[in-house]
LUMMI-101184 format. One line per 10 residues: number of its first residue (from 1); their letters; for each residue x negated, y, z negated of N, C-alpha, C. Coordinates in steps of 0.1 Angstrom, whole numbers, plus 5000, padded with zeros to 4 digits. Each point is the difference from the previous one (the first is absolute). Example, Ala and Ser with C-alpha at 12.3 -4.5 7.8 and 13.67 -1.06 7.14 Angstrom:
% LUMMI-101184
1	AS	4868:4943:4922:5009:5012:5000:4991:5012:5000 ~ 5004:5011:5007:4991:5011:5000:5008:5011:4992
% end
This chain:
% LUMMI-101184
1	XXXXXXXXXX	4849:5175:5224:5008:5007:4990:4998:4993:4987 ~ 4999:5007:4990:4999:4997:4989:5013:4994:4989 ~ 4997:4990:4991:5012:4990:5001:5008:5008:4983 ~ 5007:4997:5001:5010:5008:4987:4991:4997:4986 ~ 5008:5007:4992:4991:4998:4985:5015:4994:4994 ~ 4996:4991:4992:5015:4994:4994:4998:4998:4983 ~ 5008:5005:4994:5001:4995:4987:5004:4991:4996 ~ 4999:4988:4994:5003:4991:4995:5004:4997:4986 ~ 5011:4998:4997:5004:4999:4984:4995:4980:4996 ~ 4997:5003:4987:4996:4988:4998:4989:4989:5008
11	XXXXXXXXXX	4986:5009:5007:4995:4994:5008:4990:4990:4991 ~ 5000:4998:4988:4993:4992:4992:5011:4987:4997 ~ 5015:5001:5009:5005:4990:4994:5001:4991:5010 ~ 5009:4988:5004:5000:4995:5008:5004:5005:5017 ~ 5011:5001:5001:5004:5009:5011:4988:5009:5008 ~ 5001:5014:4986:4994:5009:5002:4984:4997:5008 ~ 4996:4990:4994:4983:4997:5000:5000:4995:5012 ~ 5012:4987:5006:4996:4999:5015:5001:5007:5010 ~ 5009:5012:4994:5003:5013:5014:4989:5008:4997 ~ 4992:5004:4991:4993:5009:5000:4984:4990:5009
21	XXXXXXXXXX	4999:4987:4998:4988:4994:5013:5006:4998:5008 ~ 5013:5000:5005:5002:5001:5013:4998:5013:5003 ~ 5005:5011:4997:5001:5015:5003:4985:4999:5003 ~ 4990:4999:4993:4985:5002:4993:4991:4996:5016 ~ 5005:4987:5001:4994:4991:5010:5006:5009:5019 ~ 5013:5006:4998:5004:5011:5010:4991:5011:5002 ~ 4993:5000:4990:4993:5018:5001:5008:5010:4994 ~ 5014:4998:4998:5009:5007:4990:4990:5007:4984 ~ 5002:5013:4995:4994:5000:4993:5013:5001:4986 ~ 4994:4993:4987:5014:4992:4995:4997:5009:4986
31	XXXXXXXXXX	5005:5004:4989:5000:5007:4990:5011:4995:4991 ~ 4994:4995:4985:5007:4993:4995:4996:5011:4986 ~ 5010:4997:4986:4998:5004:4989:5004:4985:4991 ~ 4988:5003:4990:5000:4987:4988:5003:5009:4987 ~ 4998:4988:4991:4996:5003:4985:4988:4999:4997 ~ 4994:4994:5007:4986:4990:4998:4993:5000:5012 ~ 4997:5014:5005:4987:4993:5009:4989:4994:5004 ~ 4995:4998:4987:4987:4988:4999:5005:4986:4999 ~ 5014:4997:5001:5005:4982:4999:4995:4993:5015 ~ 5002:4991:5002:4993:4988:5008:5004:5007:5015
41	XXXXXXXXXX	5013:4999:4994:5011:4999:5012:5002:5015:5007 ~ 4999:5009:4991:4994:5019:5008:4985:4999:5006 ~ 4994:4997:4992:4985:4999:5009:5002:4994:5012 ~ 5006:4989:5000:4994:4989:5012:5006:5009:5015 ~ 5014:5011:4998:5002:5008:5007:4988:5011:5002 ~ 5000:5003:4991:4992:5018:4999:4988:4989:5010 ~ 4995:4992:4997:4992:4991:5006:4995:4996:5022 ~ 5015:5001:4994:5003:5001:5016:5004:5014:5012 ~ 5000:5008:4991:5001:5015:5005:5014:5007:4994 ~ 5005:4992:4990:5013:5004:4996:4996:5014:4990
51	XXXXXXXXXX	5009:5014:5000:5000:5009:4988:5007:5000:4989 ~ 4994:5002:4991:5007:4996:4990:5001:5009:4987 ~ 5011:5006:4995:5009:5008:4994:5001:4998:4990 ~ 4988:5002:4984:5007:4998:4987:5013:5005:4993 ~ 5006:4991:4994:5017:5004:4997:5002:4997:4989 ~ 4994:5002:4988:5005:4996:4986:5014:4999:4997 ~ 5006:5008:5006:5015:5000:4996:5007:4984:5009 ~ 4994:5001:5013:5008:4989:5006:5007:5011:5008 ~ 5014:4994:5008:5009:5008:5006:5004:5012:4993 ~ 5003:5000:4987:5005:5013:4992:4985:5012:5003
61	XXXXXXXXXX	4988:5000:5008:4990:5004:5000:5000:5009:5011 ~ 5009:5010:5006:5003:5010:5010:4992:5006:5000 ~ 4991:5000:4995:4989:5013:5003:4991:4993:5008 ~ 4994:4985:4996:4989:4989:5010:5013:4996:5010 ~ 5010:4999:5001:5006:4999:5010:5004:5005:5014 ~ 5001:5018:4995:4996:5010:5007:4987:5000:5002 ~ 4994:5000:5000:4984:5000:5000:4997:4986:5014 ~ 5004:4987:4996:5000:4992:5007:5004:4997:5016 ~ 5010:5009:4999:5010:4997:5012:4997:5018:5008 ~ 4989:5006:4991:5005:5011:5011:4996:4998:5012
71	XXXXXXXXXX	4989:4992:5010:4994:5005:5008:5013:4983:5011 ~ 5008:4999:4993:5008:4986:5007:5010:5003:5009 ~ 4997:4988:5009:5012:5002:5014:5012:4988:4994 ~ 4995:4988:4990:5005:4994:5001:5004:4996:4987 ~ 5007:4988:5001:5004:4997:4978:5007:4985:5002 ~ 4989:4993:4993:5008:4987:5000:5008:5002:4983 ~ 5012:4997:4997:5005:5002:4989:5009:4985:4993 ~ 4988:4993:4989:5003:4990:4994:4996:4999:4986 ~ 5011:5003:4994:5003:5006:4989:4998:4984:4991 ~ 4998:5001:4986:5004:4988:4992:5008:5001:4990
81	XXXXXXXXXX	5010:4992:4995:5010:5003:4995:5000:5004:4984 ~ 5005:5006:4994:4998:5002:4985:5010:4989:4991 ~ 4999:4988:4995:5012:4994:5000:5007:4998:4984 ~ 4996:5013:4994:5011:5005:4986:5007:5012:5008 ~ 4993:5009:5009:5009:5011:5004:4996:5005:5014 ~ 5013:4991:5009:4992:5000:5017:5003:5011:5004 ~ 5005:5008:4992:5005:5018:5009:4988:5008:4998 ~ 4986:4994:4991:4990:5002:5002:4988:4999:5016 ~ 5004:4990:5002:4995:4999:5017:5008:5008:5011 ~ 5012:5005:4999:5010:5005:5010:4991:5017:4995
91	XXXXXXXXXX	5001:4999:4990:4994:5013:4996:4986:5006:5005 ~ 4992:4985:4999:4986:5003:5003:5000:5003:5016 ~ 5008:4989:5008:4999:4998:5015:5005:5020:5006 ~ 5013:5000:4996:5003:5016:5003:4990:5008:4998 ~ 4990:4998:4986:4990:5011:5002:4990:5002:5008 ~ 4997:4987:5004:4985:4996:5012:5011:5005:5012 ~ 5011:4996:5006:5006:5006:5010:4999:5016:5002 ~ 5002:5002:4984:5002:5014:5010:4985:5010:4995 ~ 4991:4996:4995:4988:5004:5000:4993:4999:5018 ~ 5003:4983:5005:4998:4998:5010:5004:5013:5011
101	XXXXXXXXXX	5014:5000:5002:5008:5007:5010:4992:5019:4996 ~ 4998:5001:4991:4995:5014:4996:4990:5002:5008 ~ 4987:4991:4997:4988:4994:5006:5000:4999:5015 ~ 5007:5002:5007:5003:4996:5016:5001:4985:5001 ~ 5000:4987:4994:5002:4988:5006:5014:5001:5007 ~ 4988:4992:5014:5016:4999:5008:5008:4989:5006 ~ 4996:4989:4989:5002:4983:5004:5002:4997:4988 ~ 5012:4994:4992:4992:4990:4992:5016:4988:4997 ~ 4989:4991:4998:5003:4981:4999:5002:5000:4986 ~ 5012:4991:4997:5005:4999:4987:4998:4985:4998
111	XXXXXXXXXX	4999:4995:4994:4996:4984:4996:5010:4997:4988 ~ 5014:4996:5001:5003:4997:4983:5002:4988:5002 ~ 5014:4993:5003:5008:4988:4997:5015:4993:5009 ~ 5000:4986:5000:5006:5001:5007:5019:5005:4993 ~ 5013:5002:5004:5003:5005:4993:5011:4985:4995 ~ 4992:5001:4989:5009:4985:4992:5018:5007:4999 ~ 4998:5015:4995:5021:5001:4997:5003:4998:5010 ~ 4999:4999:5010:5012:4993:5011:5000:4985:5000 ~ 4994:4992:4992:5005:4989:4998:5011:4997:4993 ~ 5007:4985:5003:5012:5001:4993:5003:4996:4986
121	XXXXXXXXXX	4988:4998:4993:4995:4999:4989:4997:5008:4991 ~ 4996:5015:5005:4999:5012:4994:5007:5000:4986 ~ 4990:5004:4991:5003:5000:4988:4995:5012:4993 ~ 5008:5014:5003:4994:5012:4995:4997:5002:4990 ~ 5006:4987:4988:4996:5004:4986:4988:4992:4997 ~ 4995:4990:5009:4987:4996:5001:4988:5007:4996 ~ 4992:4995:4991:4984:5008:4992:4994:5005:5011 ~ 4998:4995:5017:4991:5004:5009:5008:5010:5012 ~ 5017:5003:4997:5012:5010:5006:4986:5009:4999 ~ 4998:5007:4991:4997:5012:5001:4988:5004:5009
131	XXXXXXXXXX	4989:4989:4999:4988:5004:5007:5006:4990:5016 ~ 5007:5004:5005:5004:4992:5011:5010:5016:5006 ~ 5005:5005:4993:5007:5008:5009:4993:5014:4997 ~ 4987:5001:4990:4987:5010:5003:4999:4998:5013 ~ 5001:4989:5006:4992:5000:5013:5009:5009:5007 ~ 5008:4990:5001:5017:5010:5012:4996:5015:4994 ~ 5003:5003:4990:4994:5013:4995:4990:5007:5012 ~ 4986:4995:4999:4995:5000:5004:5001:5007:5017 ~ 5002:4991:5003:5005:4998:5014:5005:5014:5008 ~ 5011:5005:4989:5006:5002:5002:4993:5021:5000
141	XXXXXXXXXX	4989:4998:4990:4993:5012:4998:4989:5000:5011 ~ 4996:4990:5013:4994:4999:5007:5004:5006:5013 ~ 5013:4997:4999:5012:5003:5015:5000:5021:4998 ~ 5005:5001:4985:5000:5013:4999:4983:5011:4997 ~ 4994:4993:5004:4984:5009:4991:4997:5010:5014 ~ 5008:4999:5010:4997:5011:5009:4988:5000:5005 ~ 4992:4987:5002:4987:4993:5009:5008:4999:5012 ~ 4989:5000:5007:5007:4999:5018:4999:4986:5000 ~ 4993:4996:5000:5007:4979:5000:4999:5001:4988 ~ 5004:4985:5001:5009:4992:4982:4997:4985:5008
151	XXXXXXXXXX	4993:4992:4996:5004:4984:5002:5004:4997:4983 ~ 5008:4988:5001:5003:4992:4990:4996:4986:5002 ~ 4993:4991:4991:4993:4988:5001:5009:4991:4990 ~ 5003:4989:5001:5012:4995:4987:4991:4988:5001 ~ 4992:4995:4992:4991:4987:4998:5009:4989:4993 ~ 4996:4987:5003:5005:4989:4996:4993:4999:4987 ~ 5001:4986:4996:4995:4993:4985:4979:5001:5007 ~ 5000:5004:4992:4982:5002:5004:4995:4982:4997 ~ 4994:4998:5008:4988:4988:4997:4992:5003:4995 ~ 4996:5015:4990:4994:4996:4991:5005:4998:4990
161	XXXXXXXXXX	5015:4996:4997:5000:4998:4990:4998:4989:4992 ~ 4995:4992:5008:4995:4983:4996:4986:5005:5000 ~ 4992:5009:4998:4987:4999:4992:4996:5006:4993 ~ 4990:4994:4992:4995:5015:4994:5009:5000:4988 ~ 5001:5012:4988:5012:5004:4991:5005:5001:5006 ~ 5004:5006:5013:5016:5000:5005:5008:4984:4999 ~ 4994:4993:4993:5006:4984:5005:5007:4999:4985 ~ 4993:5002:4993:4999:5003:4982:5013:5007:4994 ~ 5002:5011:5010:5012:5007:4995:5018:4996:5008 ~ 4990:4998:5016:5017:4995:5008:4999:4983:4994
171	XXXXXXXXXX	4992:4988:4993:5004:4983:4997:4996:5002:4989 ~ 5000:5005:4986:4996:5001:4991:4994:4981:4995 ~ 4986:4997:5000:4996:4994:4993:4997:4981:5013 ~ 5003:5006:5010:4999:5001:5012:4980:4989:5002 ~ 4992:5013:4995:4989:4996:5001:4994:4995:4991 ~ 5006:4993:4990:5000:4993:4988:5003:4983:5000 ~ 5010:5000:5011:5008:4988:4998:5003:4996:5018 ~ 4996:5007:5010:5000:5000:5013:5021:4998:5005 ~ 5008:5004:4990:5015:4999:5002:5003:5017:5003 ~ 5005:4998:5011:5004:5013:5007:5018:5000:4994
181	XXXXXXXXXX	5002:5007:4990:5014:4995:4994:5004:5016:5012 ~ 5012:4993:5003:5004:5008:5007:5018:5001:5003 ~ 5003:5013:5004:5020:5000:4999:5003:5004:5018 ~ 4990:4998:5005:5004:5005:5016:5012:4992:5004 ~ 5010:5003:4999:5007:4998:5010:5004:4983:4999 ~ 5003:4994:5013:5004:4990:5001:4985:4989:5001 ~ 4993:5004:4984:4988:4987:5001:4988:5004:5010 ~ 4999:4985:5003:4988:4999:5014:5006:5007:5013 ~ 5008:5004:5004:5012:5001:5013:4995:5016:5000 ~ 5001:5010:4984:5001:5014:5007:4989:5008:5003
191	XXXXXXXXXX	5004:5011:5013:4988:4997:5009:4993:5018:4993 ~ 4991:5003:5000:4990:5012:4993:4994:5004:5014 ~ 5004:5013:5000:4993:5009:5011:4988:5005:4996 ~ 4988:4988:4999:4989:5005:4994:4992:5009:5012 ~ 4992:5011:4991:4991:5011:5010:4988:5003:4991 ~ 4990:4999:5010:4985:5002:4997:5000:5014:5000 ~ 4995:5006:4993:4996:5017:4993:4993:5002:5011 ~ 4987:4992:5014:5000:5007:5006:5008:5002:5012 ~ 5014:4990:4999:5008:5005:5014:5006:5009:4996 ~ 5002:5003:4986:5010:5016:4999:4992:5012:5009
201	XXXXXXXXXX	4985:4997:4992:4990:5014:5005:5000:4998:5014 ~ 5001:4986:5009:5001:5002:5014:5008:5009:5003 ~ 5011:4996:4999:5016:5010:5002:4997:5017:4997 ~ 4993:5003:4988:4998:5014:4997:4991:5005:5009 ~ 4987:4995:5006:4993:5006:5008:5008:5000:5016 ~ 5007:4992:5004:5008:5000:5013:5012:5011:5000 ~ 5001:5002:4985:5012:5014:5001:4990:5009:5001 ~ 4986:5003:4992:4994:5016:5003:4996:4999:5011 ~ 4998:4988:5010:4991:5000:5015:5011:5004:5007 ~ 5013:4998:4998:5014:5003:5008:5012:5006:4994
211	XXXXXXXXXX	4991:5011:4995:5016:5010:4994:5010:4999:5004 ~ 5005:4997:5018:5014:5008:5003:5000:4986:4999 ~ 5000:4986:5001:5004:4991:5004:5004:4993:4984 ~ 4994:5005:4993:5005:4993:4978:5008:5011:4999 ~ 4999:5009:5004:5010:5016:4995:5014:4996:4996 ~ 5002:5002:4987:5015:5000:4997:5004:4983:4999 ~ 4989:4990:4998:5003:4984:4998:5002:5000:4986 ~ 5003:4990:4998:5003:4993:4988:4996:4984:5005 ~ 4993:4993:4993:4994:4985:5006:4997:4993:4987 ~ 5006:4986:5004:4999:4989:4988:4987:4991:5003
221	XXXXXXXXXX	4990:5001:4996:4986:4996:5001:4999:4986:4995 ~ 4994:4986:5003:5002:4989:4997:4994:4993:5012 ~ 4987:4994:4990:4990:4992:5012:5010:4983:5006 ~ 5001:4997:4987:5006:4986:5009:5013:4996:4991 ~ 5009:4994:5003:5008:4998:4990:4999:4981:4994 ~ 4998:4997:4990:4999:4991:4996:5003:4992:4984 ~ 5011:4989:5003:5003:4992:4991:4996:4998:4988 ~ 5004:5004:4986:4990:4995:4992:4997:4990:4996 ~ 5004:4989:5008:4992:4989:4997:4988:4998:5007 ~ 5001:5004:5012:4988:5001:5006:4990:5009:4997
231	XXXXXXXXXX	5006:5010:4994:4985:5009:4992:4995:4991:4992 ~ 5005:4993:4993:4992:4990:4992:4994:4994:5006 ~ 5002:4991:5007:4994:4992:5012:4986:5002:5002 ~ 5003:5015:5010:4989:5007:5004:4991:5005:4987 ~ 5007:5005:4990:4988:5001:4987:4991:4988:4996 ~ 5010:4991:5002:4991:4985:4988:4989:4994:5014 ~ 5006:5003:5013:4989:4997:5013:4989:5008:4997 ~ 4998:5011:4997:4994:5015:5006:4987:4996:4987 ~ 5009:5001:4988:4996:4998:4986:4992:4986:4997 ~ 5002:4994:5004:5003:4987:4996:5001:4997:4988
241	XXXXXXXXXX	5008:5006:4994:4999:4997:4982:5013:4996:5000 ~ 5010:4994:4990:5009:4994:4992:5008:5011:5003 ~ 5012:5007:5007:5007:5011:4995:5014:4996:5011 ~ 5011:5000:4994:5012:4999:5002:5009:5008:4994 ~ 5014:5002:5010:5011:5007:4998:5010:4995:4989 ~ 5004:5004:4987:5009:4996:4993:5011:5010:4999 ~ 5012:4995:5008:5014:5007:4999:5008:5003:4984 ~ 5002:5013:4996:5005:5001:4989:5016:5002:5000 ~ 5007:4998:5000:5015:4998:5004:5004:5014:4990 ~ 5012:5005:5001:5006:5007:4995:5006:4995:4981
251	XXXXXXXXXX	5000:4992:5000:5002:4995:4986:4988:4996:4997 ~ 4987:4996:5006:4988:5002:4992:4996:5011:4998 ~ 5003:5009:5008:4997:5014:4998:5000:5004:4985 ~ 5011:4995:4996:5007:5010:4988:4992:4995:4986 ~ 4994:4987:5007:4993:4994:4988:4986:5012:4998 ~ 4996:5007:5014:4985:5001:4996:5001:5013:4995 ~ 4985:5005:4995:5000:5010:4991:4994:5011:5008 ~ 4997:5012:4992:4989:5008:5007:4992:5005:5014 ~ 4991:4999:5000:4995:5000:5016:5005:4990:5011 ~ 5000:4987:4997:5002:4991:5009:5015:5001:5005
261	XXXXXXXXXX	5010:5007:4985:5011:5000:5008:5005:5013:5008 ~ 4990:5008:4999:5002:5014:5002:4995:5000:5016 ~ 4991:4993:5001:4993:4992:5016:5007:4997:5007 ~ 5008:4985:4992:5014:4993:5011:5014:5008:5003 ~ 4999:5012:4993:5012:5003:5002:4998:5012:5011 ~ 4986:5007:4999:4996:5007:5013:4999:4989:5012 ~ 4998:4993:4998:5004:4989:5014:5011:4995:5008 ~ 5008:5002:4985:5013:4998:5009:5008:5011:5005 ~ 4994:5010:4996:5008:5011:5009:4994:5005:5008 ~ 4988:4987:5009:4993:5000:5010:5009:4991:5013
271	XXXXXXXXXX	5006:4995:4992:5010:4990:5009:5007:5007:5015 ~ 4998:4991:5009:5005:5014:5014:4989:5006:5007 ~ 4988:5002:4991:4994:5010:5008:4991:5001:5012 ~ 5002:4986:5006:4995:4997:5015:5014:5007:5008 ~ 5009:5003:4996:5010:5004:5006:4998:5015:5008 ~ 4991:5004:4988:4999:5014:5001:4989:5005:5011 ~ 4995:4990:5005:4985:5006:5011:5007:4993:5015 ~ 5000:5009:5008:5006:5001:5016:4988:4994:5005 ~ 4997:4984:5003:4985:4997:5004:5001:5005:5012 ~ 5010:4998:5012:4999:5000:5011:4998:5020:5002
281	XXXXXXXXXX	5004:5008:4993:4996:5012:5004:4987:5004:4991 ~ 4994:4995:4990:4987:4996:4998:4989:4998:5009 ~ 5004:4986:5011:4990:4999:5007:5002:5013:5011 ~ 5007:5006:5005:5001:5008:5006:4994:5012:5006 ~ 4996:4999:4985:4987:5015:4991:4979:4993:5009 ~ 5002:4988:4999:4987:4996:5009:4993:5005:4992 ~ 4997:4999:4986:4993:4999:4989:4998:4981:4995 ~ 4980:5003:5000:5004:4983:4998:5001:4994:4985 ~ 5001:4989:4997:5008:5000:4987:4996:4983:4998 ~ 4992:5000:4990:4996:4985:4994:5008:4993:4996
291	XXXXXXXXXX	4996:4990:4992:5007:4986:4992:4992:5001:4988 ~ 5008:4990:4991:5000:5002:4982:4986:4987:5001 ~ 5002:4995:5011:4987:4985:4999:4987:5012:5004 ~ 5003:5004:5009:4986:5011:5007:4991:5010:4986 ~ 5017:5003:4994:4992:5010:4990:4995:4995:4987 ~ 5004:4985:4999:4993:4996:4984:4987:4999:5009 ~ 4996:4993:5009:4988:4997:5008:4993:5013:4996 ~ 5002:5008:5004:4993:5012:5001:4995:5006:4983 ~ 5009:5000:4995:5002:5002:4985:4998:4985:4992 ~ 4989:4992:5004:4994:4988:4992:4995:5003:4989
301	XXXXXXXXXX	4996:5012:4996:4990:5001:4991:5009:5002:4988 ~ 5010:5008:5008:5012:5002:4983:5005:4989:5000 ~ 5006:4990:5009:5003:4990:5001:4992:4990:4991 ~ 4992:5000:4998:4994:4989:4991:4998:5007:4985 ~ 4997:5013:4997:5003:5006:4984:5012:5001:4999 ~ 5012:4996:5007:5014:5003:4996:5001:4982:4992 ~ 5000:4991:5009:4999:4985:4999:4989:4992:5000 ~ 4987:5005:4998:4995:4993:4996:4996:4992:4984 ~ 5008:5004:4992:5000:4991:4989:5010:4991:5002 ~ 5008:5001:5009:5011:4982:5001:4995:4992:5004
311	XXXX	5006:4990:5004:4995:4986:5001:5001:5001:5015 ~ 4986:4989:5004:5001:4999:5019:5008:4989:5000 ~ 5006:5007:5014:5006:4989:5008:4991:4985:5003 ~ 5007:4993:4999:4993:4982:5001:5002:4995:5011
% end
């Protein structure tokens, strides 16, 4: 029997790119839409048997959208957030839903976040409130889009965000100075439910291999949970360059300016959020699921253009 056709949102980005070679490597046949289908990162799909959907518009682009998804059983849906006006992604996600549902898909996997407002720190008038409850949003337009399954996937703090520009924007200046300024919580002690982009896409293909058994989930996704002091640890081992954790307290906070403080203050209303992932009904799922040491190994090569202008370890 011939294996589903799945659409993938954002298969040029991180998430997206490892479910669409897992899907790719299944025999799944996977259909994505860009802006840019001659970039690195569309080819190296189209490359591997992936189809690919010019979209000038982006998500506002319902005509390559329709076009994209008509021949689809399935729809992975991972949206990116607009972050001057997030009712712009709630907007975009509803339209790929219900283009999909028109289309016959009759599966699809939602990828947003874990849900930080139920922490007891919640701060709705917070700069990142708004693209945080797009998601719930979200979610929420996934339960009602009238697909016969619905999975929900709620991801931890990504490990990639220690490479690459993603390092640049969550430690501002970070790869300059090898000082991880950071407001996590209680220091070295609080613990990060970090997840590899490809254990999310594990989880997504185990929901389309077993519809009735993801049907109607909601799941907090998170490879390993671990200390940030020990992410350092494991970075300055992995790395071997010069790079440590510097705690920014609440009253240094107020000193800093601009991005760096706009960084620490998204961190601390990170505080809690190992709270939020059920490990023990995680393992449950028999989806296998790496470590943050496994994945810089694997990912050495960014690993050394992220840090290799610091100083080596002695």
């Amino acid at each position: 029997m011939s294996k589903p056709t799945v659409f993938v949102t954002s298969a040029t980005g991180t998430v997206g790119s490892a479910l669409a070679r897992q899907l790719l490597d299944l025999d799944y046949t996977v259909h994505f839409t860009t802006r840019s289908p001659s970039s690195p990162s569309a080819l190296s799909l189209t490359t591997l048997g992936a189809r690919v959907f010019p979209s000038p518009s982006g998500w506002d682009d319902t005509t390559a959208l329709t076009t994209a998804l008509q021949s689809c059983t399935h729809l992975f849906l991972n949206t990116f957030p607009n972050f001057t006006d997030p009712s712009q992604e709630v907007t975009q996600a509803t339209s790929i839903l219900r283009i999909a549902k028109t289309s016959g898909v009759s599966h699809v996997v939602y990828s947003g976040a874990l849900p930080t407002y139920n922490l007891p720190q919640w701060n709705p008038s917070h700069w990142s409130a708004g693209i945080r409850l797009a998601k719930m949003e979200i979610e929420g337009a996934v339960r009602e889009a009238g697909i016969q399954h619905w999975t929900v996937l709620r991801p931890g703090y990504f490990m990639a965000n220690f490479l690459g520009e993603k390092t640049g924007f969550q430690f501002p200046g970070v790869r300059e100075t090898g000082e991880f300024l950071h407001g996590f919580g209680k220091a070295r002690e609080e613990v990060l439910p970090l997840v590899d982009e490809r254990d999310i896409a594990r989880f997504a293909v185990a929901a389309f291999e077993e519809p009735g058994r993801f049907h109607g989930k909601e799941i907090a996704v998170a490879s390993e949970g671990v200390e940030v002091g020990r992410v350092m640890e494991v970075l300055r081992r992995v790395s071997g360059r010069e790079v440590r954790g510097v705690y920014v307290s609440g009253e240094e906070r107020e000193g800093k300016e601009g991005r760096v403080r706009m960084a620490l203050e998204n961190q601390v209303s990170f505080e809690g959020l190992d709270g939020l992932v059920d490990w023990e009904a995680l393992k449950r799922w028999g989806v296998e699921l790496g470590t943050f040491e496994a994945y810089l190994e694997r990912e050495r090569e960014a690993v050394e253009e992220t840090y290799g202008g610091l100083n080596k370890v002695e």
